[in-house]
RODOZA-580970 format. One record per residue (C-alpha): x, y, z; residue in one letter. Coordinates in steps of 0.25 Angstrom, whole numbers, plus 5000, padded with zeros to 4 digits. Layout:
REM RODOZA-580970
XYZA/...
END
This chain:
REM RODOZA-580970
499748014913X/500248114903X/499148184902X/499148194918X/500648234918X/500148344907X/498948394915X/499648414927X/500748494921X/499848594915X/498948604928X/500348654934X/500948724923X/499348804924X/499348814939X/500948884938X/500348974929X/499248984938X/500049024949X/501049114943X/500049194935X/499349224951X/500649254957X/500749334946X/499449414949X/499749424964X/501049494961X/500249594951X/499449614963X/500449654973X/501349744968X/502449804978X/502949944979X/504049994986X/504050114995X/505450164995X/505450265008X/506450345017X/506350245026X/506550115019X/505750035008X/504249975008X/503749864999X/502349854998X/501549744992X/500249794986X/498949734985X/498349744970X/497549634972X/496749684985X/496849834983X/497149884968X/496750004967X/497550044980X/498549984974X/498550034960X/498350164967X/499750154974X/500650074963X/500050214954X/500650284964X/501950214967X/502250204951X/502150374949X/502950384960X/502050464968X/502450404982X/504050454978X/504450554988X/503150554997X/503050515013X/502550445021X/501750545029X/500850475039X/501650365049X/501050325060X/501750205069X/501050105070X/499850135060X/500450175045X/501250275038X/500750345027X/501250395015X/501050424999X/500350565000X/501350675005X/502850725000X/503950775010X/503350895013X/501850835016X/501350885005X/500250794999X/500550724988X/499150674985X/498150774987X/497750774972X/497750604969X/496550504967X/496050434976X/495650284975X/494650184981X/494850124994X/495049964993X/495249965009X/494049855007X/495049765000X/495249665012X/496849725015X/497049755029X/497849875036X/498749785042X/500249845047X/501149835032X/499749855023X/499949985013X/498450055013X/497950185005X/497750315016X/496850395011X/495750505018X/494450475027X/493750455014X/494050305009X/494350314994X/495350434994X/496850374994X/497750404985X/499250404986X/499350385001X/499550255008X/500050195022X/500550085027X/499950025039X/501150015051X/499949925059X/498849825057X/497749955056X/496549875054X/495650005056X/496150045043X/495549925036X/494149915027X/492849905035X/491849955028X/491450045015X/490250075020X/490850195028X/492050285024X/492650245037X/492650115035X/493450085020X/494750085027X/496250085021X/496550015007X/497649915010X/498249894997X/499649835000X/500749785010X/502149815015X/502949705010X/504449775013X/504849895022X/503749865033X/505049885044X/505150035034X/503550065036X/503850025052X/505050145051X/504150245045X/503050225055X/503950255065X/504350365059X/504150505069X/502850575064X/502450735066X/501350805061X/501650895049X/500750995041X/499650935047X/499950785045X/500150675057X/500950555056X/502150625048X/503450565048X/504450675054X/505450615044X/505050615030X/504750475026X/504750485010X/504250375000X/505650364992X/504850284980X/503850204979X/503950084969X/503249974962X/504249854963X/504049694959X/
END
C-alpha cells in the first residue's frame, strides 16, 4: 500500500511538471505585442507556433522600434486596415527591408481580428507591413502553391484587446493621396509598438 501511495504521488508530482512545463511552451509560443495607436490600444496574441518566421519577422520589428511613429495607411471598412510601411507624410518606410517566405500555408485563416502579413503580387515579399482583417476574408486564405495566385495571406496572429479600436480605424474617412487609395484623412499613427507578458 506504500508503495502504491509512493507511486501515485510521483505519477502526479511528473504529470504537474508535465503540465506546466507545456503551459510553459505555449506561452513562449504566443507572444503578445501591443500597438499603442492615435485611436486607442491593440493587444495582439501571435502565433510562434503555427507561423514563426512571420512572427520572428514582426517581434524583430516591434523590438527596434520600427513601427514608432508610422500609420496605418490602408483602411478599408469592412475588409482590413493596413499599416507598418509608410511615416506621416506617406513616405515609405520599407522600400529597402528583406523579405521573408510566405507560411499563408500554415492552416490560420483570414478570419475578422487575425493579424496577416501584406505584401505585393508576388507571394514571398513581405516585410514590415501587415493588416488586420475588419471581416471573415476567406479569399485571402492558402489555396495552393502551385500558382502564385494561390499562396494566399500568412495569418500569424490575433487581436486579443482593442478589437472596438481596429472597428474605429476602419471607420475612419479615407481619400486618395500621392497615388494611394484607402488613406485615412486623419493620420492614424502607431504611438509604439511593444512586446508585453
Amino acid at each position: 500500500m506504500k508503495n502504491l501511495i509512493y507511486g501515485l504521488a510521483v505519477f502526479l508530482f511528473i504529470m504537474g511538471l508535465y503540465f506546466l512545463f507545456n503551459t510553459f511552451i505555449r506561452e513562449e509560443a504566443m507572444p503578445k505585442v501591443k500597438i499603442t495607436t492615435s485611436y486607442g490600444d491593440i493587444v495582439l496574441e501571435l502565433d510562434q507556433e503555427n507561423a514563426p518566421i512571420s512572427t520572428e519577422n514582426f517581434v524583430q520589428y516591434v523590438e527596434s522600434g520600427f513601427y514608432d511613429e508610422t500609420i496605418f495607411h490602408r483602411v478599408i471598412n469592412g475588409f482590413m486596415i493596413q499599416g507598418g510601411g509608410h511615416l506621416e507624410d506617406m513616405t515609405p518606410k520599407d522600400d529597402k527591408l528583406e523579405p521573408i517566405m510566405n507560411e499563408a500555408n500554415n492552416g490560420l485563416k483570414n478570419d475578422r481580428g487575425t493579424i496577416a502579413m501584406a505584401r505585393t503580387a508576388y507571394p514571398h515579399s513581405a516585410s514590415s507591413q501587415f493588416f488586420i482583417n475588419h471581416a471573415d476574408n476567406a479569399f485571402l486564405n492558402f489555396r495552393t502553391n502551385q500558382v502564385e495566385e494561390g499562396w494566399g495571406y500568412a495569418v500569424f496572429g490575433k487581436v486579443t484587446e482593442g478589437l472596438d479600436v481596429v472597428d474605429k480605424i476602419a471607420d475612419a474617412q479615407t481619400t486618395a493621396v500621392q497615388g494611394y487609395q484607402d488613406v485615412p484623412v486623419e493620420t492614424i499613427k502607431i504611438l509604439k509598438a511593444e512586446v508585453i507578458d
